[in-house]
Legacy VTK file of the C-alpha trace (Angstrom):
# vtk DataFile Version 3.0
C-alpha trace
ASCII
DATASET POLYDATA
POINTS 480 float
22.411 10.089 23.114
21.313 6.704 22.280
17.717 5.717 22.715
16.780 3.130 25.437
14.862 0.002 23.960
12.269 1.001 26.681
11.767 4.470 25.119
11.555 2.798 21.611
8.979 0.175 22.628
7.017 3.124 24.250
6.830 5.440 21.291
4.992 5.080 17.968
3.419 1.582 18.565
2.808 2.600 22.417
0.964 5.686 21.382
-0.830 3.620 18.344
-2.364 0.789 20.654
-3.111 3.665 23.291
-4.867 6.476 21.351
-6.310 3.947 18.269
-6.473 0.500 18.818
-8.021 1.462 22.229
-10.746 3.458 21.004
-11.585 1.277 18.050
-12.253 -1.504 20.836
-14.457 0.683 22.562
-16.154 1.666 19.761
-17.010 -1.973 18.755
-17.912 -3.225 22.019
-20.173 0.080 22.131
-21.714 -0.624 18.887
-22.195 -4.809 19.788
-23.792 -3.710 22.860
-26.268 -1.194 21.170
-26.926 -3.953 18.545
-27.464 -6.379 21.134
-30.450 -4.279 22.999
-31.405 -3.140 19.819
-31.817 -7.117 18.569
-33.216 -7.752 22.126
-35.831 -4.963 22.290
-36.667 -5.758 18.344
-37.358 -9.928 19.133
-39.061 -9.142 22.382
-41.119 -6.601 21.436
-42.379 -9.315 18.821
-43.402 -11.285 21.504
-45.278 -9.045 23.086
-46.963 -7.842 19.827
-47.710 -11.630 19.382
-48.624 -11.904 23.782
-51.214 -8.234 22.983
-52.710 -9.941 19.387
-54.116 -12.911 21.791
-55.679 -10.108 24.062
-58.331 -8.460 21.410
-61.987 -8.812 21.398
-62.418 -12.644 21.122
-61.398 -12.900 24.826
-63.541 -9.896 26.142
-66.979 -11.717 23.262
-66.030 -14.729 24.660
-66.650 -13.940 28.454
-69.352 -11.456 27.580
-71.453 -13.807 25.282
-71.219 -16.890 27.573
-74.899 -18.778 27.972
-77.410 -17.701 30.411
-76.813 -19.595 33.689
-72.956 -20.721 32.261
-70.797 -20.781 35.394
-67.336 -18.620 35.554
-65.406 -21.539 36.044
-67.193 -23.742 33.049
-66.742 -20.528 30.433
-62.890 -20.685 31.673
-62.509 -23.944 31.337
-64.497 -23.969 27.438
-61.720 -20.891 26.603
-58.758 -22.800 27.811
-60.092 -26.253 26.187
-60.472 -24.565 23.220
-57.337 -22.260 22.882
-55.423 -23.310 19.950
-51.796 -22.448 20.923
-51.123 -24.618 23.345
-47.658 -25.208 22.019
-46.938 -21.568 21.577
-48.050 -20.063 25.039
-49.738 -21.032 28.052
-53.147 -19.309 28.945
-54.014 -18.974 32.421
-57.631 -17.417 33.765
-58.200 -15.603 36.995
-60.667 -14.819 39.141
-61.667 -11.485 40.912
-59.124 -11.830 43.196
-56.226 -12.858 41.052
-56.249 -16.800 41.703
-55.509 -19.005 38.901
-58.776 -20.558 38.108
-57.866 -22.829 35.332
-54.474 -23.233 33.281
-53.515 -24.876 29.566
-50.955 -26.924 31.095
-53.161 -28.371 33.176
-50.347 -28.160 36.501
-50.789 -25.848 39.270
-49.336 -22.956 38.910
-49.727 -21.516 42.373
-47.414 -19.159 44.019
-45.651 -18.104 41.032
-44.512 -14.651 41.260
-46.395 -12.353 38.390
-46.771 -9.097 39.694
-48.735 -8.411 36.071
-52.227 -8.755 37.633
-52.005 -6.024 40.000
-50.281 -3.778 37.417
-53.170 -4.336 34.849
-55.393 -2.618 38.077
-53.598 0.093 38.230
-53.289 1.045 34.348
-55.604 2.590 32.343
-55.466 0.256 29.471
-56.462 -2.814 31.780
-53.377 -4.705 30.521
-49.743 -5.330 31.707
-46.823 -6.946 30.953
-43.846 -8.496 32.949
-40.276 -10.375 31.952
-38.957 -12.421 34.994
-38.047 -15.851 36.094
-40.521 -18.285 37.180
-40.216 -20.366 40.673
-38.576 -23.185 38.393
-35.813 -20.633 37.109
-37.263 -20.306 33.630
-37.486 -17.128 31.701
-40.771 -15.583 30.527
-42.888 -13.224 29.415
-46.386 -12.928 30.565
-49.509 -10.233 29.695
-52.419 -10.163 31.968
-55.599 -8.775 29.753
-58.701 -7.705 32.744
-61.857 -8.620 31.357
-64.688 -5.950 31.506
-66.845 -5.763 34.291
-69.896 -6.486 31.951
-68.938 -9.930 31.888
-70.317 -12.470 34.077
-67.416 -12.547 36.207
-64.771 -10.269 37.467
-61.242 -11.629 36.291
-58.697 -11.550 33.916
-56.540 -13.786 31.645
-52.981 -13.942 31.043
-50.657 -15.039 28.422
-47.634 -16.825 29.502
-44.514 -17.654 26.733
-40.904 -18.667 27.503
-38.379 -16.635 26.560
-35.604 -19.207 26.987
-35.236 -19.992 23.254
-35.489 -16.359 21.953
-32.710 -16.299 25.062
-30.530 -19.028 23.209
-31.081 -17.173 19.947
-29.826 -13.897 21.158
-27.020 -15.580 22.931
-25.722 -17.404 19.566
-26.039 -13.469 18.018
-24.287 -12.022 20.873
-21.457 -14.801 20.117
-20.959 -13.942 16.475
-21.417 -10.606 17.176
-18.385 -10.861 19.044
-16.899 -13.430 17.006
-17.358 -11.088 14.216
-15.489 -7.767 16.294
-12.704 -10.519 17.160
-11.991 -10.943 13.733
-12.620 -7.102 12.500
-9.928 -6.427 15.950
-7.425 -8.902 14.729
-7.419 -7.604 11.368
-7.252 -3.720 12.114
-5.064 -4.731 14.546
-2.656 -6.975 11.862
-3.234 -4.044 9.229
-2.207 -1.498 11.670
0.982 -2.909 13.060
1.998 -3.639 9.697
1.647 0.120 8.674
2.864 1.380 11.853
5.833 -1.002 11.514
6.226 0.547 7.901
6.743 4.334 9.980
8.740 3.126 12.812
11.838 0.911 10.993
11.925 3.805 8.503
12.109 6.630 11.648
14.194 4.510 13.375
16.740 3.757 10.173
16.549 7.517 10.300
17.079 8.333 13.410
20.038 6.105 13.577
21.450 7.852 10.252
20.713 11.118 11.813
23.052 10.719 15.179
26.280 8.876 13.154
25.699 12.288 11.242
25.517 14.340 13.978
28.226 12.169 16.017
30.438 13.462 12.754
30.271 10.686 10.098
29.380 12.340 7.307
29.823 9.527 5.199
26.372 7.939 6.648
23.968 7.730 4.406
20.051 6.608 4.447
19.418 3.162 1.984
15.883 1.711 1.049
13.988 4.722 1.250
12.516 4.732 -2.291
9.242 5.742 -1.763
8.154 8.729 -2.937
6.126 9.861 0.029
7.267 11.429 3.266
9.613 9.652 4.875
11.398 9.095 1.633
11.334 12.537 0.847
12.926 13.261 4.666
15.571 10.624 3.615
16.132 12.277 0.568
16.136 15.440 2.307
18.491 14.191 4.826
21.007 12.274 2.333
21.025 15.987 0.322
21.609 17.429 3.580
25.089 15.239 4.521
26.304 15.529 1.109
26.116 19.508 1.660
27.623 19.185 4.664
30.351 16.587 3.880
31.110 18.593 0.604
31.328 21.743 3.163
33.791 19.897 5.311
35.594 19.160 2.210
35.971 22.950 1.483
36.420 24.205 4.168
39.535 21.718 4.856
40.356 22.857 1.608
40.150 26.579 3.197
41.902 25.906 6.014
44.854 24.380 3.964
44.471 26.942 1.651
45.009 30.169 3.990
47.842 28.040 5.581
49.807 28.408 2.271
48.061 31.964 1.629
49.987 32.999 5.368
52.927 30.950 4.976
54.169 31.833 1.603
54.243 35.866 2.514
55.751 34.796 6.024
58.364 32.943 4.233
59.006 35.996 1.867
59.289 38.262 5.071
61.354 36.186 7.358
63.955 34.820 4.099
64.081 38.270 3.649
64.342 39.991 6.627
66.983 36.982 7.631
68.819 38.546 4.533
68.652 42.207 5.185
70.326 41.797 8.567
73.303 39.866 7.119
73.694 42.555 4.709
77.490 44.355 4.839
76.666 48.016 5.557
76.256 50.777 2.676
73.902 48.198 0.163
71.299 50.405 -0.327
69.898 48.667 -3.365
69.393 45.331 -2.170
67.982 46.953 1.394
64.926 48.812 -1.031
64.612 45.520 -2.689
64.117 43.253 0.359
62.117 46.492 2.210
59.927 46.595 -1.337
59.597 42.277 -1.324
58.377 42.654 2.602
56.282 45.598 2.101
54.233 44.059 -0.350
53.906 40.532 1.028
52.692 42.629 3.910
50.467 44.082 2.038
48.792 40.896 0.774
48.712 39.435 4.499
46.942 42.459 5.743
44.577 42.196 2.203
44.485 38.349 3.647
42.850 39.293 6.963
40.376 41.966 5.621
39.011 39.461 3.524
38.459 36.877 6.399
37.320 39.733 8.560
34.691 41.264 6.225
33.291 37.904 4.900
32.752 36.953 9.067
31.043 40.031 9.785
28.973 39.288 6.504
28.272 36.090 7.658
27.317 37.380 10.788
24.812 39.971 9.520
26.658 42.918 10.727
28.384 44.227 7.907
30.493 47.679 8.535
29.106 50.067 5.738
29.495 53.456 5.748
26.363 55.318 3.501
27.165 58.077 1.052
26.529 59.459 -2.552
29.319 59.156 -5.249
30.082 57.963 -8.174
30.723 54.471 -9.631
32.037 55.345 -12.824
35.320 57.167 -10.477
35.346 54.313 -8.058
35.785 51.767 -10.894
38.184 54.256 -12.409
40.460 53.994 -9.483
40.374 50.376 -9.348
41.470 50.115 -12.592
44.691 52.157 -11.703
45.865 49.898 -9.178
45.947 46.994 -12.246
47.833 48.842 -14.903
51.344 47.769 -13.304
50.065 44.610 -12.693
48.946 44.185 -16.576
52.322 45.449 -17.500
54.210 43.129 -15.112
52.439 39.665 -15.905
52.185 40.071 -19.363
48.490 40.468 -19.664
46.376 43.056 -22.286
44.276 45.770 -19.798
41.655 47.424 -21.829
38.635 49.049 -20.522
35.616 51.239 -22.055
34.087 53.291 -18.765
31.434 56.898 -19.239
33.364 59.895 -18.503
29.810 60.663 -17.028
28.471 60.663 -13.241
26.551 57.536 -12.373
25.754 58.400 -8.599
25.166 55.587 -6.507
24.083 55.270 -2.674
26.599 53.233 -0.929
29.881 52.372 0.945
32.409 53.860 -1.566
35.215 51.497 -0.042
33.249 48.160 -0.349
32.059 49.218 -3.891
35.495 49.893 -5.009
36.422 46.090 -3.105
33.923 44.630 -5.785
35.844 46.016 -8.469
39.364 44.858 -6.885
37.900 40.976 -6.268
36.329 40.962 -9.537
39.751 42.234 -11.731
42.174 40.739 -9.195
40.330 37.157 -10.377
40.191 38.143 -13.735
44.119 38.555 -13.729
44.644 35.478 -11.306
43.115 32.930 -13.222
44.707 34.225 -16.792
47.723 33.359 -18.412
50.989 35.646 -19.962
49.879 37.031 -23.422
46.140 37.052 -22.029
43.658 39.524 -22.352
41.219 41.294 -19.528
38.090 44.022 -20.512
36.284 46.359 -18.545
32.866 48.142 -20.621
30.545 50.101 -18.119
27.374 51.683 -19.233
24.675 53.597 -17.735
21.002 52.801 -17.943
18.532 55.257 -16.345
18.010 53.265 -13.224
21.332 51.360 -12.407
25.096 50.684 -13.980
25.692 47.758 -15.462
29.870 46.579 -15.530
30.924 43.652 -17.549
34.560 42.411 -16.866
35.908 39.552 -19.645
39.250 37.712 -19.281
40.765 34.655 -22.099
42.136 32.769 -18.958
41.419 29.121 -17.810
37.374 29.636 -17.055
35.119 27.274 -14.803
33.624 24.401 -15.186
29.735 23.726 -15.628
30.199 21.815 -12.237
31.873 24.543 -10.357
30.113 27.363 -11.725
27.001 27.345 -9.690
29.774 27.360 -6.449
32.099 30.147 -7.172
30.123 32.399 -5.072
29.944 30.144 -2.190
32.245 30.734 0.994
35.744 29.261 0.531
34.975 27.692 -2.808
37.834 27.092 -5.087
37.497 25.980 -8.454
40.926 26.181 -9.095
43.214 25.022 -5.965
46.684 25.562 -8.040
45.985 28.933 -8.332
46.931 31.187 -4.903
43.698 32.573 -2.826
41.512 32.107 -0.014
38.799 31.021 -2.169
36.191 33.967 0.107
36.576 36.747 -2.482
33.787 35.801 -5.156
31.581 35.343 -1.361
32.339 38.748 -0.918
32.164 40.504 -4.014
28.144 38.441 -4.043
27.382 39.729 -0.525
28.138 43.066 -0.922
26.133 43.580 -4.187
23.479 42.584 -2.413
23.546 44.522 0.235
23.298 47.250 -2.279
20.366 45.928 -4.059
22.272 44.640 -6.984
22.621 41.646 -9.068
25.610 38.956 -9.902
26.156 37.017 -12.771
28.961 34.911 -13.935
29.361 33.318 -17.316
32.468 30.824 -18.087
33.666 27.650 -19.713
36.866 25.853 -19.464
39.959 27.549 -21.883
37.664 30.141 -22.940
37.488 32.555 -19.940
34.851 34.227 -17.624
32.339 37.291 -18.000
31.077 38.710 -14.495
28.584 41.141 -14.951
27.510 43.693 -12.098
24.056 45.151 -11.774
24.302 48.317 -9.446
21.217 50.705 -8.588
21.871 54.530 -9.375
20.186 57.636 -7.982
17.972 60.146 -10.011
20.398 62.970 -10.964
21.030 64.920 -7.098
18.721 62.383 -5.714
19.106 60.415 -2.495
16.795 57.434 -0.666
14.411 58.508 1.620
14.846 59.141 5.207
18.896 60.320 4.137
LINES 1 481
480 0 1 2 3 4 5 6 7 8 9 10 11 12 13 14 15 16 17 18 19 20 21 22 23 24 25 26 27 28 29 30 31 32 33 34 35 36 37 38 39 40 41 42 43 44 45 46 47 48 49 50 51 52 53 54 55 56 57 58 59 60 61 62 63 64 65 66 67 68 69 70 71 72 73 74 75 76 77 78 79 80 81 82 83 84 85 86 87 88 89 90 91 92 93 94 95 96 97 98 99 100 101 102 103 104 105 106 107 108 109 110 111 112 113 114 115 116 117 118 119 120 121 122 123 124 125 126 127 128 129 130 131 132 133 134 135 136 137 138 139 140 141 142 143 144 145 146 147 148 149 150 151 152 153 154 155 156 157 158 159 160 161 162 163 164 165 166 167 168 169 170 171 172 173 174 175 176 177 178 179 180 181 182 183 184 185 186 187 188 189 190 191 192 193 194 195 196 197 198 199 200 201 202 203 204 205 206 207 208 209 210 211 212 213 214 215 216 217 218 219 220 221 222 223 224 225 226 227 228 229 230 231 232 233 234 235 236 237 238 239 240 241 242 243 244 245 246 247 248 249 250 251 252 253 254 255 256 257 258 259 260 261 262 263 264 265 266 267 268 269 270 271 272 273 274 275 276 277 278 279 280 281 282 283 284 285 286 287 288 289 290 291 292 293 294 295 296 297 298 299 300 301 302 303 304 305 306 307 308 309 310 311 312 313 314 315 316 317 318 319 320 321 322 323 324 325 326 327 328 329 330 331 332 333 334 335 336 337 338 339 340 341 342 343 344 345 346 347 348 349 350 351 352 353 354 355 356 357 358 359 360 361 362 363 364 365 366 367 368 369 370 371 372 373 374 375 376 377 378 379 380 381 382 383 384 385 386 387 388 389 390 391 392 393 394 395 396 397 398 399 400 401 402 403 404 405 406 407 408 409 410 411 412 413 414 415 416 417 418 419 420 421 422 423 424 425 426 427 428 429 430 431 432 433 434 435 436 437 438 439 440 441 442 443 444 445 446 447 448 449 450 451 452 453 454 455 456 457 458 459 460 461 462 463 464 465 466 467 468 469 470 471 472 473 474 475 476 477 478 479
């Protein structure tokens, strides 16, 4: 199924922007607005520190102390002349009632709406402050400071500054604050593209590889993963992974071809011969046994043929027929070896063996045992030459049977080796066979708790050595 540019655009990168990139802007526009108040509530809190220093003592001595006689409005007027931070802060003094009785800037300031005087009333310091706009539109910050009632007026006196540069100054902050989150965005944002890009080409050369594999070209192949991380390991993984399988192909061609021949060559032998038989002129009885002998043992080897194929399948499919029971090795081997002696005799090849004339009782199917034995010598004689030599030595250990079988004939590579054991695997195609017996031979050991182990080079033959588990003398596994 091939994957919509829609669906590609929406993956990876899609799910990148939505569940990072997303919340990383959040988080900075979080943290530039918490700075922000933070900056704000830090530069006007200075203010009002600097608005609450003017309010001390001086003022409340000031008032208090004036001169016998000294009018209200003439001690305002004295504190207003004589305020030194004109520049800074406007000082304004009211009367009982909350009129503006003089100011520092010398203007009326009537009507302006500073809701600070009737606050300081109501609070138990006899102080308040207020941020707001002005009539004119300006921003400020005021502090109205009650003077005690020991003075010789009723009143109070507040402390106006503007707040419209500290405004400007927080503004420019505010800018490179975001200035600053721009360029930290664009970055992350650059950075993480880039890296995401680096995931996504690599998936997607991947993905790509993955369906002309699975569409059947097992030639495909993933380049320009060299990294050693990951995704190169995956590729890796997945190159390993089409090799197995193309090399599988490859054999199993190779089966198919070779049970073709394996089928065709004994159908040949029965139907030349059986062709033969019935053109016969009555009364030739010798040449009728020989054809009936020919066709009887081609038979033989089809029907051998198809018990491979159908044991190694139901091995294969986990549900291999074995029928449980006590007996003895050492006799099953023994009978093996009887089939070969004709064999030996008839292709020219030296059949010695060394097996205990003792009991080596083992718990297992008898038949599939003895099938072992046959794969094993039956190789040993197929891959040998005339004047060659095969050897059987069995001995007995007190827990299990080891059985070594040598042959001189054309031995296995160091390339094949490692493969002799796998399903229809033939290291030698010019030599007749379906290339599932060695399969066999390993799955059935197995199954009995043994071990496999084939040595071999090329002209100098091949050892297979069997490991088999044995019963205690009249001893069988539990719950038998």
């Amino acid at each position: 199924m091939k994957t919509s540019s829609h669906r590609k655009k929406s993956g990876i990168t899609r799910r990148w922007v939505l569940n990072t990139l997303c919340v990383i802007v959040v988080i900075l526009l979080g943290a530039t607005v918490i700075t922000m108040l933070l900056f704000r509530e830090q530069y006007y809190g200075a203010v009002r520190a600097t608005l609450d220093s003017r309010a001390t003592g001086f003022v409340r001595s000031y008032f208090l102390n004036a001169s016998n006689g000294e009018s209200f409005d003439l001690r305002a007027n004295a504190y207003v002349e004589s305020f030194t931070d004109k520049t800074l802060m406007e000082v304004w003094v009211l009367d009982e009632s909350g009129n503006i009785v003089v100011s520092s800037s010398g203007f009326s300031v009537a009507g302006e709406p500073f809701p600070d005087y009737a606050q300081a009333l109501a609070s138990d310091n006899g102080k308040a402050f207020w941020t707001g706009r002005t009539s004119s539109g300006e921003h400020v910050m005021s502090l109205c400071y009650l003077l005690e009632p020991q003075s010789m007026q009723s009143g109070a006196v507040r402390y106006v500054i503007s707040l419209e540069d500290l405004d400007s100054q927080l503004l420019t902050i505010a800018a490179l604050l975001f200035l600053l989150c721009a360029v930290i965005l664009i970055l992350m944002t650059a950075s993480g593209l880039y890296f995401v890009r680096s995931i996504v080409q690599p998936v997607k050369r991947i993905t790509e590889t993955a369906q002309r594999i699975a569409d059947g070209d097992l030639s495909a192949r993933i380049d320009g993963e060299e990294h050693d991380d990951e995704l190169g390991r995956l590729s890796a993984t997945i190159n390993d992974m089409a090799r197995e399988l193309n090399e599988t192909d490859r054999i199993k061609n190779e089966f198919i071809s070779t049970v073709s021949h394996e089928l065709r060559t004994p159908l040949t032998a029965i139907r030349g011969w059986g062709g033969t038989l019935l053109d016969l002129p009555p009364g030739d009885t010798e040449l009728t046994k020989k054809g009936l002998r020919v066709m009887i043992g081609e038979t033989e080897r089809l029907s051998q043929l198809v018990e491979e194929l159908l044991d190694f399948s139901r091995m294969e499919a986990g549900q291999p027929t074995m029928r449980m029971e006590r007996f003895d090795v050492f006799a099953a081997l023994r009978e093996a070896l009887l089939l070969f002696n004709e064999r030996a005799r008839r292709e020219a090849v030296t059949l010695s063996y060394t097996v205990p004339q003792e009991e080596a009782p083992l718990f297992g199917d008898r038949n599939r045992i003895k099938q072992v034995f046959v794969n094993v010598l039956d190789n040993a004689f197929k891959y040998n030459r005339p004047g060659g030599e095969v050897s059987v030595e069995a001995e007995r250990t007190p827990s299990a049977v080891c059985i070594r079988v040598w042959d001189t004939g054309c031995g296995i590579s160091e390339e094949d080796l490692p493969h002799v054991t796998e399903k229809f695997y033939k290291a030698n195609t010019a030599v007749r066979g379906s290339g599932i017996g060695l399969a066999v031979v390993r799955e059935v050991v197995e199954a009995h708790n043994g071990r496999l182990s084939i040595e071999s080079a090329p002209d100098k033959g091949t050892a297979v050595s069997l490991w088999l588990p044995i019963l205690e003398s009249g001893a069988l596994p539990e719950g038998e």
